[in-house]
mmCIF file as gemmi writes it, N, C-alpha and C atoms, coordinates in Angstrom:
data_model
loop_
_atom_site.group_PDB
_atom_site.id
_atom_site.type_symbol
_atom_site.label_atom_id
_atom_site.label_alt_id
_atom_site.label_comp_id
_atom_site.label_asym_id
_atom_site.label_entity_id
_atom_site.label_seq_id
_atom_site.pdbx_PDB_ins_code
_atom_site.Cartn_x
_atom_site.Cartn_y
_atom_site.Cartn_z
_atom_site.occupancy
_atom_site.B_iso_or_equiv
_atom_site.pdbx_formal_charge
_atom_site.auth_seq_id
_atom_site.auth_asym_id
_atom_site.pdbx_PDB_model_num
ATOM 1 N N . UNK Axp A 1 ? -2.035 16.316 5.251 1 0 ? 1 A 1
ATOM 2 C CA . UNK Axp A 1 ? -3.327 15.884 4.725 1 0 ? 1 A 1
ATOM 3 C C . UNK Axp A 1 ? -3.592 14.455 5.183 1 0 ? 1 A 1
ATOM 4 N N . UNK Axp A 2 ? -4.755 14.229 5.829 1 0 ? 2 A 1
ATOM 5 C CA . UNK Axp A 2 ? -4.932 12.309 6.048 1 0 ? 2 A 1
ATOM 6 C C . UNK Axp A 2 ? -5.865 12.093 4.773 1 0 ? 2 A 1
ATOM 7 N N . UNK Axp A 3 ? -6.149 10.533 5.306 1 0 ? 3 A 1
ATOM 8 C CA . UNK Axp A 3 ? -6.519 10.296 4.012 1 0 ? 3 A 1
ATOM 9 C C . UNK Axp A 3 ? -7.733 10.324 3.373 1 0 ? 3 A 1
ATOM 10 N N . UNK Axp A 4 ? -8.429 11.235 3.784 1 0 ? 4 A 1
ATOM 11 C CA . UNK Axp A 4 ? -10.196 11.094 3.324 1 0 ? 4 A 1
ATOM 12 C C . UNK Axp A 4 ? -10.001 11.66 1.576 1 0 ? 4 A 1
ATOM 13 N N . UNK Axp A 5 ? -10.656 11.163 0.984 1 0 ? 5 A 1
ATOM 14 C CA . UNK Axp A 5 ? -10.829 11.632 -0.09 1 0 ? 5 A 1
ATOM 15 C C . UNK Axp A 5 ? -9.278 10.933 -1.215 1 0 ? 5 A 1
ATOM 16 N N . UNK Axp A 6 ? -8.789 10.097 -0.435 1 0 ? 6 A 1
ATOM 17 C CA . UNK Axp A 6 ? -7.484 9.506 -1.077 1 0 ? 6 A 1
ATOM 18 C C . UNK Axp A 6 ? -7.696 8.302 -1.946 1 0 ? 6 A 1
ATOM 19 N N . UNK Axp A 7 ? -7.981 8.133 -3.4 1 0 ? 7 A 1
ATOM 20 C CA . UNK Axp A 7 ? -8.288 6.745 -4.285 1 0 ? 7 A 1
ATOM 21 C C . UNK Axp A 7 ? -7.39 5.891 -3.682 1 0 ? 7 A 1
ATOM 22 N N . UNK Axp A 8 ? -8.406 4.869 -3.284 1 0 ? 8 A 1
ATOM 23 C CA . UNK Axp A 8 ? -7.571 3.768 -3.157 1 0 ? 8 A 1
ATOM 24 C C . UNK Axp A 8 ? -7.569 3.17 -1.705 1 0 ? 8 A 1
ATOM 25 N N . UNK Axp A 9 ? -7.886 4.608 -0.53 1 0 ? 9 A 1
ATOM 26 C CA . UNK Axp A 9 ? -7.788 4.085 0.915 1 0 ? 9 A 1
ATOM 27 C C . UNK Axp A 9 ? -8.726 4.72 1.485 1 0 ? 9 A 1
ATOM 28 N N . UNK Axp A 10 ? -9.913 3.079 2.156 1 0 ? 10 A 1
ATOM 29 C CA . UNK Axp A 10 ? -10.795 3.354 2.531 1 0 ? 10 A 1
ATOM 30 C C . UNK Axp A 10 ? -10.406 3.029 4.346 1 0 ? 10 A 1
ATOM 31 N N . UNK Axp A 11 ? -11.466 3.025 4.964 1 0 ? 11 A 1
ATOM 32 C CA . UNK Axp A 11 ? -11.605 2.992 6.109 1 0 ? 11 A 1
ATOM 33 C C . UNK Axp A 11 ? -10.395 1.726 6.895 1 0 ? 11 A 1
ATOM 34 N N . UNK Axp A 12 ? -10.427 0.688 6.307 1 0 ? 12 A 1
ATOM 35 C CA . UNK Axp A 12 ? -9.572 -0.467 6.67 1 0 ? 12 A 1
ATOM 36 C C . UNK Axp A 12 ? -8.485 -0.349 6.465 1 0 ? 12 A 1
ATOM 37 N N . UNK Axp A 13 ? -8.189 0.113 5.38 1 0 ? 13 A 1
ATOM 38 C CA . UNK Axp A 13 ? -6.677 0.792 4.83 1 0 ? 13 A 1
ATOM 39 C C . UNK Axp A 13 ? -6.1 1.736 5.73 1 0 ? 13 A 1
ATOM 40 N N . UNK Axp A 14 ? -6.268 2.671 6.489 1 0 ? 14 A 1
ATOM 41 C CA . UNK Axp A 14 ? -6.262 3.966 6.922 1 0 ? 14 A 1
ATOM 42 C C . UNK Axp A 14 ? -6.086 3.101 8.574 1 0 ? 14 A 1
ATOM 43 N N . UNK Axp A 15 ? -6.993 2.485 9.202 1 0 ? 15 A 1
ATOM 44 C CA . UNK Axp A 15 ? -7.162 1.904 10.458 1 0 ? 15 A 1
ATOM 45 C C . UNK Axp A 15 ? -5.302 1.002 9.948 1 0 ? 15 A 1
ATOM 46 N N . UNK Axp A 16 ? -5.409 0.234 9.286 1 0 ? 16 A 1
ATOM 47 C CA . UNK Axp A 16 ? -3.931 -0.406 9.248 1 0 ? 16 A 1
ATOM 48 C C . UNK Axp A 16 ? -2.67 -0.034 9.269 1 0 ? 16 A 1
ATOM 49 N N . UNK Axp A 17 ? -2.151 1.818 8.573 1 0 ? 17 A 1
ATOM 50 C CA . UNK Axp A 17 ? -1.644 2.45 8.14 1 0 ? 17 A 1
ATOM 51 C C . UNK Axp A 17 ? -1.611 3.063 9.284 1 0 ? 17 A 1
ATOM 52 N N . UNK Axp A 18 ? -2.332 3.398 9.874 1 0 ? 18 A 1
ATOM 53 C CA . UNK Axp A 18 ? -2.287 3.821 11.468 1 0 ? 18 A 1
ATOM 54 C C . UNK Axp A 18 ? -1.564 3.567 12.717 1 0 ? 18 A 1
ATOM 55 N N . UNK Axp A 19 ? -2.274 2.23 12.672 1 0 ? 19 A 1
ATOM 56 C CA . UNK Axp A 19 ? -1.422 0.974 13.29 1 0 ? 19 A 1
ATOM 57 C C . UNK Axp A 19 ? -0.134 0.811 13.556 1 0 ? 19 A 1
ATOM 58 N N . UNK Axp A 20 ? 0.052 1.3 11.939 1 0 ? 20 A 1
ATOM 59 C CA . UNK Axp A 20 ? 2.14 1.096 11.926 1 0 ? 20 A 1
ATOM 60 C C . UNK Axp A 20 ? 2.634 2.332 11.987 1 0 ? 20 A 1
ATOM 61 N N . UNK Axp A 21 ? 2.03 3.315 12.018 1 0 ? 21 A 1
ATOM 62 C CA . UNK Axp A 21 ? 2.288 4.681 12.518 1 0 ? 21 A 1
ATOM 63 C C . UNK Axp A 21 ? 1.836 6.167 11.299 1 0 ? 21 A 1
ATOM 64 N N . UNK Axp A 22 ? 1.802 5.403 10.323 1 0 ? 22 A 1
ATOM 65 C CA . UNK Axp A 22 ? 1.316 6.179 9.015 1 0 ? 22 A 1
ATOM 66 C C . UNK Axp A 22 ? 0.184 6.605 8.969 1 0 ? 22 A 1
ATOM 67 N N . UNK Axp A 23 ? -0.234 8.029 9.308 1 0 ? 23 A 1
ATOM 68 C CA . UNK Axp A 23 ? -1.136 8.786 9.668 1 0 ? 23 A 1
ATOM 69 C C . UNK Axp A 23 ? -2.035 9.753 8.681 1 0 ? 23 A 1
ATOM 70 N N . UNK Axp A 24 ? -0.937 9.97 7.757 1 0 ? 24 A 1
ATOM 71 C CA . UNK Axp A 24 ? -0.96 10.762 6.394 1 0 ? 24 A 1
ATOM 72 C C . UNK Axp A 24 ? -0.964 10.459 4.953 1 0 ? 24 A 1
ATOM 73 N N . UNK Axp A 25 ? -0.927 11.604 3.738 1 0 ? 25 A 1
ATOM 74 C CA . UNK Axp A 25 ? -0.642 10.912 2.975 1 0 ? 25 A 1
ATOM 75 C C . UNK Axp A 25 ? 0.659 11.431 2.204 1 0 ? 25 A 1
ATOM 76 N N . UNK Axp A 26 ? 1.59 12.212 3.152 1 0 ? 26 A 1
ATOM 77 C CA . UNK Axp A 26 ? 2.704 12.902 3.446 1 0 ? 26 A 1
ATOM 78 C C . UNK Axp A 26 ? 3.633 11.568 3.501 1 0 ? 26 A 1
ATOM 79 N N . UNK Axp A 27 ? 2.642 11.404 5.071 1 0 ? 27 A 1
ATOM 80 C CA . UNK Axp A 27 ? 3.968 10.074 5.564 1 0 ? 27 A 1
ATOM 81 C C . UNK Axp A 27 ? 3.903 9.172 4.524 1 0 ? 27 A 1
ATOM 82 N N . UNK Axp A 28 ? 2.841 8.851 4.155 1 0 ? 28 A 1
ATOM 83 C CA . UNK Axp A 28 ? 2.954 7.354 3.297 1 0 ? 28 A 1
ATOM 84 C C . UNK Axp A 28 ? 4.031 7.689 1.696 1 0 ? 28 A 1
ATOM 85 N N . UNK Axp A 29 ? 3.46 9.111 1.219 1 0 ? 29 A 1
ATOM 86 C CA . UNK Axp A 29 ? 4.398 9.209 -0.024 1 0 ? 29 A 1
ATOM 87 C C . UNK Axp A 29 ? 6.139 9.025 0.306 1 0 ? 29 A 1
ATOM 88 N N . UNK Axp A 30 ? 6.468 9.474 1.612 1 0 ? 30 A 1
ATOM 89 C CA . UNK Axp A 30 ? 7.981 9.355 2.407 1 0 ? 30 A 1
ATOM 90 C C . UNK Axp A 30 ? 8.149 8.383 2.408 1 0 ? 30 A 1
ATOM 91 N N . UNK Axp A 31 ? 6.925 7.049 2.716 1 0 ? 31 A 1
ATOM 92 C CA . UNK Axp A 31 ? 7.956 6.259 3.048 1 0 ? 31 A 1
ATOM 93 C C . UNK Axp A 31 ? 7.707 5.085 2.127 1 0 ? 31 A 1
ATOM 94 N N . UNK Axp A 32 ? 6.89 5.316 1.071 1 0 ? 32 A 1
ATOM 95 C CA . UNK Axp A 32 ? 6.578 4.714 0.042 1 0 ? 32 A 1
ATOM 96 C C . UNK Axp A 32 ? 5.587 3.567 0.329 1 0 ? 32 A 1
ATOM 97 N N . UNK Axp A 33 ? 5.042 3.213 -0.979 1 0 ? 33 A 1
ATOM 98 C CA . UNK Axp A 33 ? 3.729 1.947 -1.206 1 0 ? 33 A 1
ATOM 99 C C . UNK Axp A 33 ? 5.084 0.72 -0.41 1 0 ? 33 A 1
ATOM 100 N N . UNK Axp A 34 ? 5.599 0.077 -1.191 1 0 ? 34 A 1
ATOM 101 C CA . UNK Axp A 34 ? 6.422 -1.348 -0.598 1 0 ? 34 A 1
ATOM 102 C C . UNK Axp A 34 ? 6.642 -0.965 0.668 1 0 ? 34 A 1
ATOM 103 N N . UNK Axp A 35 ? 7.746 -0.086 1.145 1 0 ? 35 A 1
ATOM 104 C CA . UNK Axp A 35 ? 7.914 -0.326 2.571 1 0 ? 35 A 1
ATOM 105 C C . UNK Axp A 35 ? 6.66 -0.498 3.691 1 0 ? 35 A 1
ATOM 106 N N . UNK Axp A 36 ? 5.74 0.648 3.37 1 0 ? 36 A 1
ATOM 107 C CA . UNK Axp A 36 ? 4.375 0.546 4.255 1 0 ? 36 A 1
ATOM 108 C C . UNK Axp A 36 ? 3.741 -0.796 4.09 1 0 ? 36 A 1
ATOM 109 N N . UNK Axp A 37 ? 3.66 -1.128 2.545 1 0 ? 37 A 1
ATOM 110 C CA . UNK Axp A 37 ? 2.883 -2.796 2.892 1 0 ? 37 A 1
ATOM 111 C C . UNK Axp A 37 ? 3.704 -3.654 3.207 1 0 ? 37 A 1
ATOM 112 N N . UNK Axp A 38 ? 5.115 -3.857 3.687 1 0 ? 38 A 1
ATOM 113 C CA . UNK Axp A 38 ? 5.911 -4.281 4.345 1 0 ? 38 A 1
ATOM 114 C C . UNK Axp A 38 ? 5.695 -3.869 6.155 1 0 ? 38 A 1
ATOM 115 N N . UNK Axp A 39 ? 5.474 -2.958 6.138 1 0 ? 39 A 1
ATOM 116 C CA . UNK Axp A 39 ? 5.286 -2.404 7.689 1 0 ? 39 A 1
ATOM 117 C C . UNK Axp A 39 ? 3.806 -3.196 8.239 1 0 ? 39 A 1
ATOM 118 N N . UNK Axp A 40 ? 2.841 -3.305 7.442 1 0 ? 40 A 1
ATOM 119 C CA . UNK Axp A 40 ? 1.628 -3.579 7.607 1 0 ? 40 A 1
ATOM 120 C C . UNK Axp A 40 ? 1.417 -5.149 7.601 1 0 ? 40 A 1
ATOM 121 N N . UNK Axp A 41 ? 2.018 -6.153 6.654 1 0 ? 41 A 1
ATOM 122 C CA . UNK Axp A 41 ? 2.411 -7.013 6.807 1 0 ? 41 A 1
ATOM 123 C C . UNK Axp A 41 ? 2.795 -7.778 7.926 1 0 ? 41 A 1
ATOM 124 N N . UNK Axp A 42 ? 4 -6.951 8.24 1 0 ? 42 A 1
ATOM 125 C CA . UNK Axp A 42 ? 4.912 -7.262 9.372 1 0 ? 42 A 1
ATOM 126 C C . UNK Axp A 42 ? 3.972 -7.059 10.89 1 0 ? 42 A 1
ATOM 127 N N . UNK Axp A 43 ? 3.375 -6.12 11.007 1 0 ? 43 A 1
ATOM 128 C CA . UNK Axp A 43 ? 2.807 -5.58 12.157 1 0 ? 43 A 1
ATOM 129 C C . UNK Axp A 43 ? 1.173 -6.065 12.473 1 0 ? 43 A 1
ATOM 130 N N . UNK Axp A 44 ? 0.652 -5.931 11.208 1 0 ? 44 A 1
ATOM 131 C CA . UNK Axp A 44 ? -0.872 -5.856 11.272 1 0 ? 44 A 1
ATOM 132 C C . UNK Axp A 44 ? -1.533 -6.839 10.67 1 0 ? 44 A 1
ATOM 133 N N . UNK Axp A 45 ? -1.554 -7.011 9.51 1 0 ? 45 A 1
ATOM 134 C CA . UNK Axp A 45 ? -1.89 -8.344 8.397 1 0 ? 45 A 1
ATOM 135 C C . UNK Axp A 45 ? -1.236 -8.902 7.822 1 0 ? 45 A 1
ATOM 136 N N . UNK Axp A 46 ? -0.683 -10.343 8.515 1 0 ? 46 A 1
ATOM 137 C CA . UNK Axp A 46 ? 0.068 -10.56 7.214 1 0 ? 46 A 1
ATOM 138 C C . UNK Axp A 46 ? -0.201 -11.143 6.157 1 0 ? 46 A 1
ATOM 139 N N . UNK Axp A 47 ? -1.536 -11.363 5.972 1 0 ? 47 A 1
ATOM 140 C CA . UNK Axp A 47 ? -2.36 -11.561 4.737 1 0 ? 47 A 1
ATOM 141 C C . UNK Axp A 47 ? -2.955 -10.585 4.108 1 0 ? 47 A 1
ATOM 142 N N . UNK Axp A 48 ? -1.644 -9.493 4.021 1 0 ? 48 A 1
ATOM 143 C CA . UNK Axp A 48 ? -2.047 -8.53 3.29 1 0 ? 48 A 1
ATOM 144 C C . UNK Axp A 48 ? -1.783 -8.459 1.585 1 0 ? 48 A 1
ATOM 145 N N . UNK Axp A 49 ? -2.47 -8.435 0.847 1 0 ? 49 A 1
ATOM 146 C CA . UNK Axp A 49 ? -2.153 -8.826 -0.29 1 0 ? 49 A 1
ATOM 147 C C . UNK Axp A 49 ? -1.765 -7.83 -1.387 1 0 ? 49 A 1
ATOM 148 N N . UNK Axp A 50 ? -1.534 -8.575 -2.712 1 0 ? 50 A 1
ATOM 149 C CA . UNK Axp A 50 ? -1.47 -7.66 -4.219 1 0 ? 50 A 1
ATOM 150 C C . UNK Axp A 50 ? -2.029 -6.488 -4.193 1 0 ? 50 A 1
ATOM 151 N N . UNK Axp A 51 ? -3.53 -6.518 -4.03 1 0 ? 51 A 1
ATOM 152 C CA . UNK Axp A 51 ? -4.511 -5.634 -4.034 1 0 ? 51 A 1
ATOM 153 C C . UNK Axp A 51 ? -4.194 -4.453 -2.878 1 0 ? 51 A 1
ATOM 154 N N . UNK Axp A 52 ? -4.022 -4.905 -1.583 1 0 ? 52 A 1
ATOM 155 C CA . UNK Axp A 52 ? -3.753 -3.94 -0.515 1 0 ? 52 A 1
ATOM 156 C C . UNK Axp A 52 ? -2.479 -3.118 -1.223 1 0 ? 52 A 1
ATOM 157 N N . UNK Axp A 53 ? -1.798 -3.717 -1.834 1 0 ? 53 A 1
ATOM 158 C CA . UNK Axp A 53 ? -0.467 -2.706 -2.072 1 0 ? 53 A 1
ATOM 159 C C . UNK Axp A 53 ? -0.497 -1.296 -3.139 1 0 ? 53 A 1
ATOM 160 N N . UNK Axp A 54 ? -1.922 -2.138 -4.53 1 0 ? 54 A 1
ATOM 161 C CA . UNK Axp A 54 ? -1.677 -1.659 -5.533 1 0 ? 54 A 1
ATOM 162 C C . UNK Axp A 54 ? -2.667 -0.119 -4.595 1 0 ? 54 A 1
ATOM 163 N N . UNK Axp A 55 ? -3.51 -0.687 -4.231 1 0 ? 55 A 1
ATOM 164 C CA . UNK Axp A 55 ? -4.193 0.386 -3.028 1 0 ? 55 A 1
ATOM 165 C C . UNK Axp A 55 ? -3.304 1.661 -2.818 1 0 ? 55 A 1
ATOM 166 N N . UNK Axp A 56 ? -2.533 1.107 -1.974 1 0 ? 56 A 1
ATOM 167 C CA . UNK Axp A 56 ? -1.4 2.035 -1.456 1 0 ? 56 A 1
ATOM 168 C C . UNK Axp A 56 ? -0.545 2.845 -2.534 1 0 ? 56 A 1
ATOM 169 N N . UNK Axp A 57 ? -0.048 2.558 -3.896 1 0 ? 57 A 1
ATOM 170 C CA . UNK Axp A 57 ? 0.736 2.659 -4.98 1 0 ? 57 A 1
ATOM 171 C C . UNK Axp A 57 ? -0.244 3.647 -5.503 1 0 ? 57 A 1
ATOM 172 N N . UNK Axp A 58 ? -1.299 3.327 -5.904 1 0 ? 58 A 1
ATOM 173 C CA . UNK Axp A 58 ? -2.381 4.519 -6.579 1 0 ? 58 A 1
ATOM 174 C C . UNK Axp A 58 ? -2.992 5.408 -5.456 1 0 ? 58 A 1
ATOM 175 N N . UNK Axp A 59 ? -2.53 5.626 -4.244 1 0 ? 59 A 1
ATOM 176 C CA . UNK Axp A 59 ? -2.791 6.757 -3.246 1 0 ? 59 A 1
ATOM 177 C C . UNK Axp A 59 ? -1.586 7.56 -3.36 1 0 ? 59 A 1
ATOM 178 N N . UNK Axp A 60 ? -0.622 7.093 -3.52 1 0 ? 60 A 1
ATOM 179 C CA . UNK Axp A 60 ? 1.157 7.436 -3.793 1 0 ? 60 A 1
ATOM 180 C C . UNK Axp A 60 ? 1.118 8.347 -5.155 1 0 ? 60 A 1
ATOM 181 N N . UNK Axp A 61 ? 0.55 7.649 -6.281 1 0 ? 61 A 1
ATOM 182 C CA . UNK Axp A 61 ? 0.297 8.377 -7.367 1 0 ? 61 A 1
ATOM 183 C C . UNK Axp A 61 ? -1.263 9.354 -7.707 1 0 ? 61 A 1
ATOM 184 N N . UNK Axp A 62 ? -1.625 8.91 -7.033 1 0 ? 62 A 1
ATOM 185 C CA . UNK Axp A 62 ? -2.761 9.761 -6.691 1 0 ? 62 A 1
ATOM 186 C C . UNK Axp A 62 ? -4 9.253 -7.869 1 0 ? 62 A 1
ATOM 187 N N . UNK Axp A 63 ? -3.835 8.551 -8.008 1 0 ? 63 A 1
ATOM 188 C CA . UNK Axp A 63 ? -4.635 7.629 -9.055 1 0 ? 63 A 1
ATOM 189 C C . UNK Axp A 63 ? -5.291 6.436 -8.435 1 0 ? 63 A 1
ATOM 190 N N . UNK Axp A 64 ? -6.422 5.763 -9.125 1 0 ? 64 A 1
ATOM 191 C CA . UNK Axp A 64 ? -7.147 4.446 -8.923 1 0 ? 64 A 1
ATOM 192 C C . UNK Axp A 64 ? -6.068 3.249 -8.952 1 0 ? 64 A 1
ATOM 193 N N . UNK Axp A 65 ? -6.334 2.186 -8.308 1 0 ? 65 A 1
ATOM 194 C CA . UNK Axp A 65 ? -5.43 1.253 -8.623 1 0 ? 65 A 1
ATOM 195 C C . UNK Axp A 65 ? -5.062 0.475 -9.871 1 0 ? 65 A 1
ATOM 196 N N . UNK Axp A 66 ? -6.507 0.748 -10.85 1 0 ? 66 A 1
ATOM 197 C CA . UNK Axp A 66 ? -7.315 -0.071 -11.708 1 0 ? 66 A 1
ATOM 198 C C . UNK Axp A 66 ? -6.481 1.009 -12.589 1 0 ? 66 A 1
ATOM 199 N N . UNK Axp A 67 ? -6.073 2.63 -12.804 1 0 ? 67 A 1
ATOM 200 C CA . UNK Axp A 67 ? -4.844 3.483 -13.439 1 0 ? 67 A 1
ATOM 201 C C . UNK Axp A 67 ? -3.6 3.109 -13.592 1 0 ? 67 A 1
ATOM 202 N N . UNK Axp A 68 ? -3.344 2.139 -12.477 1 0 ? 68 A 1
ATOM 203 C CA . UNK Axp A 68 ? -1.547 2.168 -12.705 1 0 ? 68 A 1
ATOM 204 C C . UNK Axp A 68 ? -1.249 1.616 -13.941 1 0 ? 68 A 1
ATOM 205 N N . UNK Axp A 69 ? -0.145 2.201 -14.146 1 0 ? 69 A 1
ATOM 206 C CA . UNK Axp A 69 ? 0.42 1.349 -15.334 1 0 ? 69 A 1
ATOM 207 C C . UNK Axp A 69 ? 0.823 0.091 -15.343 1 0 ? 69 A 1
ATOM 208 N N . UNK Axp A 70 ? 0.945 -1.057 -16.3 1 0 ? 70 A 1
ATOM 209 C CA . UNK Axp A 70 ? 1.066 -2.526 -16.644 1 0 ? 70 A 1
ATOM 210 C C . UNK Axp A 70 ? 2.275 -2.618 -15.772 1 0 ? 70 A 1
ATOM 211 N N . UNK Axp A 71 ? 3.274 -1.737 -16.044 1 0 ? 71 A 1
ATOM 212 C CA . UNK Axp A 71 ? 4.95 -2.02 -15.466 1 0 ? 71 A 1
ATOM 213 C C . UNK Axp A 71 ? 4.613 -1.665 -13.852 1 0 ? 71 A 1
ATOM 214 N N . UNK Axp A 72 ? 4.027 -0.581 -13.543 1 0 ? 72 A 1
ATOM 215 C CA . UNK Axp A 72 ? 4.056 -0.606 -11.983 1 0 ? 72 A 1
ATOM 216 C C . UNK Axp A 72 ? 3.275 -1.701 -11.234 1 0 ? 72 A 1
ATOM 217 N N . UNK Axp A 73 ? 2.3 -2.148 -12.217 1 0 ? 73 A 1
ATOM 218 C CA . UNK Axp A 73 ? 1.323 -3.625 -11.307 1 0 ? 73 A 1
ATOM 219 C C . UNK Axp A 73 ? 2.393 -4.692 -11.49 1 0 ? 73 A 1
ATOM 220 N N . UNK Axp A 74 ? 3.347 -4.903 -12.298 1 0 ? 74 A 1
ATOM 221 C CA . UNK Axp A 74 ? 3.825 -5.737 -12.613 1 0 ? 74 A 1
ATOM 222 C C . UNK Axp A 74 ? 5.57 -5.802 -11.583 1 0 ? 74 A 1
ATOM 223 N N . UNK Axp A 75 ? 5.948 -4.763 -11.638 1 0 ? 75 A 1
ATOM 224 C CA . UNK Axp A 75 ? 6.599 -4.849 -10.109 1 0 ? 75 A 1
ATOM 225 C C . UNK Axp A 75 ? 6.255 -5.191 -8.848 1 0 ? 75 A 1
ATOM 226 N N . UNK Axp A 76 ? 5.232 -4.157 -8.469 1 0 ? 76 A 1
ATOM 227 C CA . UNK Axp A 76 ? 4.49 -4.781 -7.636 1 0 ? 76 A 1
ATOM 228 C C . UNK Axp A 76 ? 4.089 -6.307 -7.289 1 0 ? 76 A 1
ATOM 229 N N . UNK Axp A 77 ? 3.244 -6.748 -8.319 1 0 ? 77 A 1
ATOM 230 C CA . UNK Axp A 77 ? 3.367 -8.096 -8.503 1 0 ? 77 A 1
ATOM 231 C C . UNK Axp A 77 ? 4.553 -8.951 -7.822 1 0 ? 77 A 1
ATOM 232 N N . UNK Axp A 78 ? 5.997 -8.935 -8.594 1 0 ? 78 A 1
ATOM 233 C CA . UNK Axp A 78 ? 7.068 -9.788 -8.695 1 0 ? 78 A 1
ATOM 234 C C . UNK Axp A 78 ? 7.331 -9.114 -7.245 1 0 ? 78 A 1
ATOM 235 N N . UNK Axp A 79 ? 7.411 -7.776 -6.544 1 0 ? 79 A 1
ATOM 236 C CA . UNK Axp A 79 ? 7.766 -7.35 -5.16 1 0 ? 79 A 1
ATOM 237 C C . UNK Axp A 79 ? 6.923 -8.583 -4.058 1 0 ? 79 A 1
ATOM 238 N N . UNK Axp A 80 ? 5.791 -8.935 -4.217 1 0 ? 80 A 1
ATOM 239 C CA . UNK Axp A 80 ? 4.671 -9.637 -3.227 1 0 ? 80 A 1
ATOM 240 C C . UNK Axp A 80 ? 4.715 -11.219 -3.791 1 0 ? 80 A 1
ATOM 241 N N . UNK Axp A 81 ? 5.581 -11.157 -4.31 1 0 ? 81 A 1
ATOM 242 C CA . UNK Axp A 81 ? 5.542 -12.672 -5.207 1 0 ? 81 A 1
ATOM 243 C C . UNK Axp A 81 ? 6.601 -13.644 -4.183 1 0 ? 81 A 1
ATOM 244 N N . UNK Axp A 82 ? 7.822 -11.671 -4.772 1 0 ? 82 A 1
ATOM 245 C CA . UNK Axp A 82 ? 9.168 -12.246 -3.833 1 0 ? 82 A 1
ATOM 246 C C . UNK Axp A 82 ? 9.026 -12.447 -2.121 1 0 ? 82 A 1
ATOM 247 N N . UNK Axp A 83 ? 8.285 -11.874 -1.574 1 0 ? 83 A 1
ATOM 248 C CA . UNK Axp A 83 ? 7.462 -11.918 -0.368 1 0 ? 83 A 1
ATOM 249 C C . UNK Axp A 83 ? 7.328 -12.895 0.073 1 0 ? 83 A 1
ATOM 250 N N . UNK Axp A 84 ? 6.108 -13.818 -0.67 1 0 ? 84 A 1
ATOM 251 C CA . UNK Axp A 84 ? 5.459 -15.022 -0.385 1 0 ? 84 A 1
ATOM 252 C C . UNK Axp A 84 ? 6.785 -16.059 -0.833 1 0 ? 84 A 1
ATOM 253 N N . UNK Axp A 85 ? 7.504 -15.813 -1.405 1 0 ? 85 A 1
ATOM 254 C CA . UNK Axp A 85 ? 8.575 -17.442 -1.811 1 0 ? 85 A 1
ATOM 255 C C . UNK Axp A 85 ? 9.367 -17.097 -0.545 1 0 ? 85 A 1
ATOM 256 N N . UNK Axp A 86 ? 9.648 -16.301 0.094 1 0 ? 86 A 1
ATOM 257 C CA . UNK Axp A 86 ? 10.311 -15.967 1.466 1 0 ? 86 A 1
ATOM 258 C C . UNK Axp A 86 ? 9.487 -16.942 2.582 1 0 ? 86 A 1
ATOM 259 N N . UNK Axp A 87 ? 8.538 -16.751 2.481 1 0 ? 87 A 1
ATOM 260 C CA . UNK Axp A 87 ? 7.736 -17.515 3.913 1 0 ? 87 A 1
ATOM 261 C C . UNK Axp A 87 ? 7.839 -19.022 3.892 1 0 ? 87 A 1
């Protein structure tokens, strides 16, 4: 399945995800929200942010981003936090 009709990933999302080889929404559940916005990061934007990830996380769960739960934004969060104190 690609990603038309996927909450969360629109046209820019999908062009980026591409990029790093993630075509689907097969591949992306395989290889998960962090690693891909790690791949995308690394490859494509690296001003890819909070928002781009939670994106990716509620396409994974198949939900809005604005759905996830407090604890999954909140990993997320401290995951892109730990990110940026790296650079």
């Amino acid at each position: 399945m690609d990603f038309e009709g996927v909450p969360g990933i629109g046209p820019v999302t999908v062009e980026k995800l591409r990029k790093v080889g993630i075509t689907s929404l097969e591949e992306l559940e395989e290889i998960g929200s962090m690693n891909a916005f790690l791949m995308v990061r690394e490859m494509v934007d690296k001003g890819a942010c909070l928002s781009f990830l939670y994106g990716l996380e509620g396409a994974v769960q198949k939900k809005r981003s604005k759905e996830l739960s407090i604890s999954t934004k909140e990993k997320l969060r401290r995951f892109v936090q730990s990110l940026n104190q790296e650079q």
